[in-house]
N, C-alpha and C positions, 0 to 999 in steps of 0.2 A: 504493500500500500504506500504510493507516495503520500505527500502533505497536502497536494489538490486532492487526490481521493480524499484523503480520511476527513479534510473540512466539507466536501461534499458529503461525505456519510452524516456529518454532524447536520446538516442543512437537509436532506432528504430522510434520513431517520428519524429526526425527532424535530416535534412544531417547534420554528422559528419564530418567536413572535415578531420579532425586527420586521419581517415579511409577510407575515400573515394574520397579524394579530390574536383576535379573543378567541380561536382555537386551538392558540400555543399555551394559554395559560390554565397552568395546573397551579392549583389554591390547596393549601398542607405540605408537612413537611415530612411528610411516611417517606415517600423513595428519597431524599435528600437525608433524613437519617438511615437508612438503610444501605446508601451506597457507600455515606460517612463511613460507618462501621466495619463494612469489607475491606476497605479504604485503611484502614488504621485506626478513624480520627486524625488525619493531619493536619489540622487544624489546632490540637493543641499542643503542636510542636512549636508554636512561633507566639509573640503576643501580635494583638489586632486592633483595630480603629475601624467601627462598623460609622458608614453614611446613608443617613436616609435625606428622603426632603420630594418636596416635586420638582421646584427648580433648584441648581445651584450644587449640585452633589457633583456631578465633574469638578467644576471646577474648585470646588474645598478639595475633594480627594488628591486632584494632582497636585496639589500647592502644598499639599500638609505632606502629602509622600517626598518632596521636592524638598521640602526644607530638614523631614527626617533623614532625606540618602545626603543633603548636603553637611548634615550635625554627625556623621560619618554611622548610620546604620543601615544596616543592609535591609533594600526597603521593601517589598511587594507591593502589590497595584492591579486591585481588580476592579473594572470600569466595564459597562458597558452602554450604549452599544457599539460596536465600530465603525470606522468608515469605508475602510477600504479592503482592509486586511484582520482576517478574525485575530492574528497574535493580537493587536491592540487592545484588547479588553485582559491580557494577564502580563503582567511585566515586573522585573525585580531590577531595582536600579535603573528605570527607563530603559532597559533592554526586553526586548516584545521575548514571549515564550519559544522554543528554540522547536522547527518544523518536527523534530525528530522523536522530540515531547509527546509532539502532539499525536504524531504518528501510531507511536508505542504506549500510550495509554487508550486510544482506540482499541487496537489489537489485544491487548494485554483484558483488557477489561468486556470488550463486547458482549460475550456469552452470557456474561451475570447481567447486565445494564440492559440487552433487550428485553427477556421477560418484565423488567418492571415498566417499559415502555415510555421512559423519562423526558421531559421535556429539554430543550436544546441548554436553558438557562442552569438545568439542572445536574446535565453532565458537564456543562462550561465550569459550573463555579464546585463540581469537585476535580475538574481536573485543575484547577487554579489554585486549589486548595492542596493538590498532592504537589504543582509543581515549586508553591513557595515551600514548600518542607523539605524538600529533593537538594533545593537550591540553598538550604539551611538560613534563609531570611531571621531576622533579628524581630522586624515588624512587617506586618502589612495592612494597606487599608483597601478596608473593603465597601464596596459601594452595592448597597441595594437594587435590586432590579423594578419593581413595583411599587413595593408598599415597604414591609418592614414585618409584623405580625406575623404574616404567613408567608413569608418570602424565605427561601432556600438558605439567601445567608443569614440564617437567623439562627442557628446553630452555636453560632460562635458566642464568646466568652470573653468583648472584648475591656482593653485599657479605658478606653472612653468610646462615647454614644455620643454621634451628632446628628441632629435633626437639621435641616437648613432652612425651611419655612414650608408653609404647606398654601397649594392652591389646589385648582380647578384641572384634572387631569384623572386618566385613567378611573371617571366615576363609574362605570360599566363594575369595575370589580374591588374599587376602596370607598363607594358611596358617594352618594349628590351631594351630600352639606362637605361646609368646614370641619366641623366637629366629627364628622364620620371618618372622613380622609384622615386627620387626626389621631383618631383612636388607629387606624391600621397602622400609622408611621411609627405613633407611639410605641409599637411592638414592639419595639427593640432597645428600648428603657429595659435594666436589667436591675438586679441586686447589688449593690455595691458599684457598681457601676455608673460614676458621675455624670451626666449629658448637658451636652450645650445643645443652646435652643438657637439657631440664627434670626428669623423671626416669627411674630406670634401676632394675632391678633386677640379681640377680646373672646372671642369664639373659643378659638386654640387653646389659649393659656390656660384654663383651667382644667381641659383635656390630658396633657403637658404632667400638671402640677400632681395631678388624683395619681396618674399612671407612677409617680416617682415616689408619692407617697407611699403607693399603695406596695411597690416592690422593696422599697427603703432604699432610696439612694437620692445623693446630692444632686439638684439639677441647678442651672446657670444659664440663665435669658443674656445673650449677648448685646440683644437690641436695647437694655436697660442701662449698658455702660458703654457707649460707640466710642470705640478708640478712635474712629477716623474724621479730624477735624475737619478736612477740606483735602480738596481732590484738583488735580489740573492736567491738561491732557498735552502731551508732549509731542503726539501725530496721533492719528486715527488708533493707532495699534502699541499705545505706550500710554501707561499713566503712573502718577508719582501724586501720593499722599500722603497728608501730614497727620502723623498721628503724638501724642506725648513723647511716648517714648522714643519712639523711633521716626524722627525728621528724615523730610526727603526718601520716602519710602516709593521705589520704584517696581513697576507689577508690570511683567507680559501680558496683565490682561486685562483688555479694557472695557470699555462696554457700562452700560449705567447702573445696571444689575452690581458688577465687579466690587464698588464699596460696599456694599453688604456682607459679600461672599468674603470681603477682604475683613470686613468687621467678625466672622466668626469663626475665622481664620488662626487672629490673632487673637479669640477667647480661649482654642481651644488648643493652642501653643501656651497659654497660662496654662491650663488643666496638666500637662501635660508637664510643664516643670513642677508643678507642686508631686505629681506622680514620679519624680526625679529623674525624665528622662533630660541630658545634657543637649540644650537647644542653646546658642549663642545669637548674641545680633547678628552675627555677619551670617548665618546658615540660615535667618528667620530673611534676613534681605537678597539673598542668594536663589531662597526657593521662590521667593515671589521676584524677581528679576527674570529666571531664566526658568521657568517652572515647563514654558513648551519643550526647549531643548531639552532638558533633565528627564523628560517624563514624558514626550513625543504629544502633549497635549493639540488639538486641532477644531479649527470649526470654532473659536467661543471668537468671539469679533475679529477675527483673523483676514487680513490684509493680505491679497491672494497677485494684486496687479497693481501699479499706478498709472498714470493720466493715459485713461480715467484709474481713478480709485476703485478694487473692486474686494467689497468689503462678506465677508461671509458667519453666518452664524445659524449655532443649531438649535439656537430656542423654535419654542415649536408647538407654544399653548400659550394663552391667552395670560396668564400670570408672569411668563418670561418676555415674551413679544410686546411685553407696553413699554420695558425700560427700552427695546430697540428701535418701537416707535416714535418713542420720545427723542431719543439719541441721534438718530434719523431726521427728525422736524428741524432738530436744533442744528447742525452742520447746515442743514440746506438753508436756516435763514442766515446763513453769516455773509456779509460781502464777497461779492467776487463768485460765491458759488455756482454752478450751471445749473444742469438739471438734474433730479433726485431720481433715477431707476432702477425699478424694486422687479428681479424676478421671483415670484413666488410660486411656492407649493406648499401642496398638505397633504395629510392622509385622511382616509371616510370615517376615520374614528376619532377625531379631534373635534373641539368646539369652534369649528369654522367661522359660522355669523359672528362669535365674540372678539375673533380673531382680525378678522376684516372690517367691524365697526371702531378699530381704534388705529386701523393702519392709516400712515400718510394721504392725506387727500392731494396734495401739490404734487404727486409723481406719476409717472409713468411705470406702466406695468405692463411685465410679461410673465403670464402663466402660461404655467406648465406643470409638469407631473413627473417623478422620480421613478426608475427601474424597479418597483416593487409594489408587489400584489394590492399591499394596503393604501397604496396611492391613489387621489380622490381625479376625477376625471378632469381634466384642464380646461373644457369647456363649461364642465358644472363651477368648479370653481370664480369662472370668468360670470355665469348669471348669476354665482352668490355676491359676488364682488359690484353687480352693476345693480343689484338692491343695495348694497352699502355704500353705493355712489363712488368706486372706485372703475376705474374704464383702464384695458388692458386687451392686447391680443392673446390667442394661444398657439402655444407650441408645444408640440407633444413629447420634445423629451427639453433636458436641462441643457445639453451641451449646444441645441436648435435657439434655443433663448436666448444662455449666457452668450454667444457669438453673436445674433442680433443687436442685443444689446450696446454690446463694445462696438460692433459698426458705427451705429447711431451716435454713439457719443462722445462726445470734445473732451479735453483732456480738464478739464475744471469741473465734468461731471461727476457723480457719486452712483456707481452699480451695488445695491447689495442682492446679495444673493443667500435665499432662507423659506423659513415656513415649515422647513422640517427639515430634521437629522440627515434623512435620504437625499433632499435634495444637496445638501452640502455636499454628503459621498459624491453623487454624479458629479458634482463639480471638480473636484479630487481627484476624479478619476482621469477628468480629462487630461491629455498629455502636457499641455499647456501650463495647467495649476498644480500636476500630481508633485507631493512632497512630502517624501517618503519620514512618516515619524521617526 
């Protein structure tokens, strides 16, 4: 079996939700402790850092793993979903999981893994799990796939719990309120185990507070103490923030969302010394400088081309898409700016109308539709968009767009290109943009 096979087996054997959505998801943790178990338990061969959240869990994980492998520990790094290349979702010291891994934990495991009939998430994060043990990692953080409660990584046992706020996503199987979504994330509140909260509304918080009481452990609202005084943008794709402690704090990652993610960043870098792990300024300024390189992070407001500008990101629900709507409005009124071109995409299971009543009115659009199944039709998306008073052509794939696009536009223009995860991959993928993490 080469590495293309055996990630095809992974993709044709078992539901992909990346692809297909609500009939890859398996709700309990029966084959996830039962594989654990065959497995060793290797998971508690290492300590961990579990992330939950609807938005913002990328980006916390890769910046906290980025500042752990730069304070010199051998780091793990489980993300999903990828863009281009399945290693991206397991990596130890930003190095992607090794073709051969992948290979021989297929083979090695098959026999026992098909009777239980596991889902793609659920053999991914034990094989992630066997390969930071293999690799003798120090720590790894681990990123949720769903929810948190009934989510595969939910096994673990880790250092600290972070929540990063909770929105409007995936209600199909964590619930229509606030408060519901909430109690799923909240799963992962454990005993003794301290959690930081990135943030809460009045809804949340006392969701939050009951679950930490209720298991006894310390929690900590980072939104109650913002370390980040003020924020300034150095190009599209640099920002640098002033926080007490640490002046002139500089972040590969920008975007208007970023000072939050950066605010629970550095709560949960305090938790983390008080647990004695050794974290210095320069490794805290280190992971958030160079967090893409270190950690092959991609897609969060990433800067793909210039004149024109062509800006990408993988928010992709109505709770992440306002700070990029916002961020978006604002660039386009500054002097001198052109014109504001937005290709977008979605998929048929996101909350579209919410999505499209808060996008840019002053741009031009092109929809389109990303290489995968759960991808929402380019022309339905265009009659959702011209009830919300947005006007736009369609193009049926991404690479058909993004080239129109950059025909059309003057060098003082702004292209982002978004709406979803996939759409970003197709863009990645092109020869053009591809850059390998």
């Amino acid at each position: 079996m080469t590495y293309q096979e055996a990630v095809e087996y992974l993709y044709t054997q078992t539901p992909l939700f990346q692809n297909v959505g609500q009939e890859a998801y398996k709700e309990g943790l029966y084959n996830t402790v039962t594989i654990d178990r065959y497995l060793g338990c290797p998971h508690k061969l290492y300590k961990t850092i579990h992330v939950a959240g609807t938005n913002g869990k990328g980006s916390v994980s890769h910046t906290l793993a980025a500042i752990l492998q730069a304070s010199g520990y051998k780091t793990g790094l489980y993300t999903s979903p990828h863009l281009t290349d399945f290693r991206e979702r397991i990596r130890v010291n930003g190095k992607p999981v090794s073709p051969d891994f992948v290979v021989k934990f297929i083979e090695k495991n098959r026999d026992f893994l098909e009777p239980l009939h596991p889902s793609f998430f659920e053999v991914t994060t034990a094989m992630a799990f066997s390969w930071f043990a293999e690799q003798e990692v120090d720590i790894a953080v681990i990123e949720t796939g769903l929810g948190g409660r009934l989510d595969c990584t939910n096994i673990i046992k880790p250092v600290l719990s972070i929540i990063t706020n909770i929105g409007f996503d995936h209600t199909k199987f964590l619930g229509s309120t606030l408060p519901g979504i909430a109690f799923e994330k909240a799963g992962i509140i454990k005993k003794n185990v301290p959690v930081v909260i990135g943030e809460y509304t009045d809804e949340t918080r006392p969701v939050f507070e009951r679950k930490a009481e209720e298991v006894g452990t310390r929690i900590v609202f980072a939104q109650d103490d913002c370390k980040i005084i003020s924020h300034k943008y150095v190009n599209p794709s640099k920002v640098v923030y002033e926080t007490a402690e640490l002046p002139q704090l500089e972040s590969g990652l920008a975007g208007l969302c970023q000072d939050k993610n950066a605010n629970t960043i550095l709560t949960a870098v305090s938790e983390l010394k008080r647990k004695k792990f050794d974290i210095t300024e320069a490794a805290v300024r280190k992971g958030f400088k160079d967090v893409c390189r270190m950690t092959g992070l991609r897609g969060r407001w990433q800067l793909v081309r210039k004149k024109p500008d062509i800006i990408c990101d993988t928010g992709h629900n109505s709770h992440g898409l306002k700070y990029i709507a916002q961020h978006l409005e604002e660039l386009s009124s500054k002097p001198g700016f052109g014109q504001l071109r937005i290709v977008l995409g979605m998929v048929n299971d996101k909350d579209v109308s919410q999505v499209l009543a808060i996008m840019p009115r002053n741009a031009r659009y092109y929809f389109t539709q990303a290489s995968v199944k759960r991808a929402l039709d380019a022309s339905s998306l265009r009659e959702m968009a011209r009830e919300a008073g947005l006007t736009g052509r369609v193009y049926r794939t991404v690479a058909q767009a993004v080239s129109t696009a950059q025909r059309e536009a003057s060098a003082n223009d702004l292209i982002f290109v978004g709406g979803s995860t996939f759409v970003v991959a197709d863009l990645l993928t092109m020869r053009e943009f591809f850059i390998q993490g």
